[in-house]
N, C-alpha and C positions, 0 to 999 in steps of 0.2 A: 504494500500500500504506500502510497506516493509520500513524503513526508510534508508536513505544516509549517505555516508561517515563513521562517527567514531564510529563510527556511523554506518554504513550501516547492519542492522539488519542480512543481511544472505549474504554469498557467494558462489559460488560452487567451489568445491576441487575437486582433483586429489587424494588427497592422500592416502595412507594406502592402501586400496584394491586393488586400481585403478580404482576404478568406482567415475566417473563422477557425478556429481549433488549432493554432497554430503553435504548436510546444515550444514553450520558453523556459530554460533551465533556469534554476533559484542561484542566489549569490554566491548560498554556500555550495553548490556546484560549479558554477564558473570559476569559484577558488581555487577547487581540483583540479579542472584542466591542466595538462600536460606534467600531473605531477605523481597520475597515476595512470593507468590502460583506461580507456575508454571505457572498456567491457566495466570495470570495477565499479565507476560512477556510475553507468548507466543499473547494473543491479542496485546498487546503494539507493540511488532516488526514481527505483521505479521508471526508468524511462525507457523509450528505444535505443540500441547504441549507435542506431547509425545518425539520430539525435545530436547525441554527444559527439559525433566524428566532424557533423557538417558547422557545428556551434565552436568548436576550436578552430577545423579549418578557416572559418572567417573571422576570427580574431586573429586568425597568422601566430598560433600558438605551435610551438612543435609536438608531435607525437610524444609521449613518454618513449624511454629508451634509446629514442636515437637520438646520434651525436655524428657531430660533424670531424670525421676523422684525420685533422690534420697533420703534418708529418712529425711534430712534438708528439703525441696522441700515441698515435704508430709507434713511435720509437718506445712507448713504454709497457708494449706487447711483449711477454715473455722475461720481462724482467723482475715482475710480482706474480703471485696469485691473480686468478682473474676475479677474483672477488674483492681483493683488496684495491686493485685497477679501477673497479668499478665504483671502489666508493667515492677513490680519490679524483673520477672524472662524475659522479654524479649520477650513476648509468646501472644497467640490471647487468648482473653477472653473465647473463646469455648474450647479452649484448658485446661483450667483451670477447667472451668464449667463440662466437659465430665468427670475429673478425680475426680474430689469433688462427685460428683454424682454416680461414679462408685463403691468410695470408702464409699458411705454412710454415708457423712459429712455433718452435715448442713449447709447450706449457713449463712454469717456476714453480717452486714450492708447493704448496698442498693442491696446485692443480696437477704438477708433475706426480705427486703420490699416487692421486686419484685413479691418475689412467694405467696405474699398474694393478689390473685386474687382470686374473686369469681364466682365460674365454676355454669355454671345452666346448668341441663341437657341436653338442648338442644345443649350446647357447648361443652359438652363433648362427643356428638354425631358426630361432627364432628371432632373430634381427627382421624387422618390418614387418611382421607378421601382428604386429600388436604396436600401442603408441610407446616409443622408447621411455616415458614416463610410468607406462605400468610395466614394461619388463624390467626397468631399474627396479624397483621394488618387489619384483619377483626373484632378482639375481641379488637383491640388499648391495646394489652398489647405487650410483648419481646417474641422472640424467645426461649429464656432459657424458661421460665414460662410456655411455650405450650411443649416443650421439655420433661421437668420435668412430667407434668403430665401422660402425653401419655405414656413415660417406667414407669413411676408408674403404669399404668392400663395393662402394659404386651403388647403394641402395638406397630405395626410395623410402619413406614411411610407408607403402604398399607392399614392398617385399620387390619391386622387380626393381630393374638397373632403372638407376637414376638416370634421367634425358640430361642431358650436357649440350650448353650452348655452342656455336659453331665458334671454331679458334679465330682470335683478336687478330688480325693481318698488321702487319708493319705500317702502312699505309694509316688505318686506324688509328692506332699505338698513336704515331707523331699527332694525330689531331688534338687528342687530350690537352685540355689546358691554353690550346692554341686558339681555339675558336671555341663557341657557346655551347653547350650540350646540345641545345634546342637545334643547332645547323648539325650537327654529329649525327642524331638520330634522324634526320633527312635525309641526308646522305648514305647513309650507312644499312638504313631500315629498321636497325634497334630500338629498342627501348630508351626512353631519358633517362629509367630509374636506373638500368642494366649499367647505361655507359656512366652515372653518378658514381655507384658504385665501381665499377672501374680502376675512375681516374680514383676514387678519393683511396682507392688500395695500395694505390700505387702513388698515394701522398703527392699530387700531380695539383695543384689549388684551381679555383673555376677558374676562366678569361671571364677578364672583365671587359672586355671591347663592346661598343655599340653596336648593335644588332642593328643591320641593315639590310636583312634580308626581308622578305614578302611576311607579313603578319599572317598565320596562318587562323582560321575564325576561333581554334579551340583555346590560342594563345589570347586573341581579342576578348574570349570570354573571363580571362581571368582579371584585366583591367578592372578596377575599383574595386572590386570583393576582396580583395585586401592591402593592407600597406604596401606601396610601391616598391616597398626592400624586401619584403616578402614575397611579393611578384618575380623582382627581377633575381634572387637566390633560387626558383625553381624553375627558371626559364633558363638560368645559367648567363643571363645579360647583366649589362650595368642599370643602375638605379635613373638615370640619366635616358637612357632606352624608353625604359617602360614609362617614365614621367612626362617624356614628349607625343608619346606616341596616344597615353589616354589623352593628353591636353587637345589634338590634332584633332581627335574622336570626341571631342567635348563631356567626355566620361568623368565626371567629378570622382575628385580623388577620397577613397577609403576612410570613414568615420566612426567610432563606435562609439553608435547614440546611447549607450548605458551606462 
């Protein structure tokens, strides 16, 4: 049941559209944002979570757990715990764990303990056969440790080989960093998030260069739905870009009337 007063998890609005029954997160949920999963508020105050996903996204608030992995950042992979990594960047431990392991770093201290489990075949029979969080507690070891192995043997959480993206060309490689993500994934047919991820592995920082290529309508849709620094970090342009380009389009710039 939804909670009261200051409370009072959701209300319904009038505004904007004009339609009616329009859920409005309470204060003390908008305080949560991005301080917790989405999923967590949205059970806490009764609401829908995709709610909660579209009411951050337009505050330009980041997701919990991710971090912008800059090459400082990087460099402190493998040199603690990743739990201790995580406090000292602010971040979930998985968080940590996914990029240490992505990047082919060995694990430090009690995460190097961890991964010395002794797998018997018949345990590694059931890798993907079930969520690696309930076979960690069926083998009484960690989640990370069942994790690990499983993309080490090329496995999907289904049990078959994990699909693997098609190999990064040289041609590619040099773009990072050079130009915007948003022209990368034009050229290239990738994803924006695929090639973010990428560059930021490879501690490679965005181009900041003005984007002077053709606005494409899904880019124009994000004009004023949030702060112009916000816009221009997920398009991979400069702040300068996106500020000319709503002004051009008479698209008033991002306010949060609350």
């Amino acid at each position: 049941m939804a909670r009261k007063s200051d409370s009072n998890s959701v209300r319904n609005d009038s505004r904007g559209s004009g339609e009616a029954g329009q859920i409005i997160l309470s204060a003390a949920a908008v305080r949560m944002l991005g301080k917790v999963h989405d999923a967590k508020i949205a059970r806490e105050f009764n609401v829908p979570r995709a709610e909660v996903s579209k009411e951050r996204k337009r505050r330009g608030i980041p997701q919990f757990g991710r971090v912008d992995w800059s090459p400082e950042k990087i460099n402190l992979l493998g040199t603690k715990s990743d739990g201790r990594i995580a406090k000292m960047l602010g971040i979930t431990t998985t968080s940590v764990f996914k990029k240490r392991t992505m990047l082919g770093i060995p694990p430090s201290g009690r995460s190097r303990d961890l991964t010395r489990f002794n797998w018997r075949p018949a345990d590694i029979r059931k890798l993907g056969t079930m969520p690696d969080s309930k076979l960690a507690r069926e083998l009484g070891t960690t989640v990370n440790v069942v994790a690990v192995k499983r993309q080490c043997l090329g496995l999907s959480t289904s049990g078959s080989p994990a699909k693997s993206r098609r190999p990064w060309t040289k041609r590619e490689l040099a773009m990072l960093g050079r130009i915007p993500d948003t022209q990368i994934a034009q050229s290239t047919g990738r994803g924006r998030r695929h090639i973010r991820s990428k560059r930021e592995s490879l501690g490679i920082p965005p181009c900041q260069k003005q984007f002077i290529g053709p606005w494409t309508k899904k880019m124009v849709s994000l004009l004023g739905k949030a702060p112009d620094a916000e816009v221009a970090r997920s398009l991979g342009v400069n702040i300068a870009s996106v500020s000319l380009q709503r002004a051009r389009r008479g698209i008033a710039a991002f306010r949060d009337s609350r």
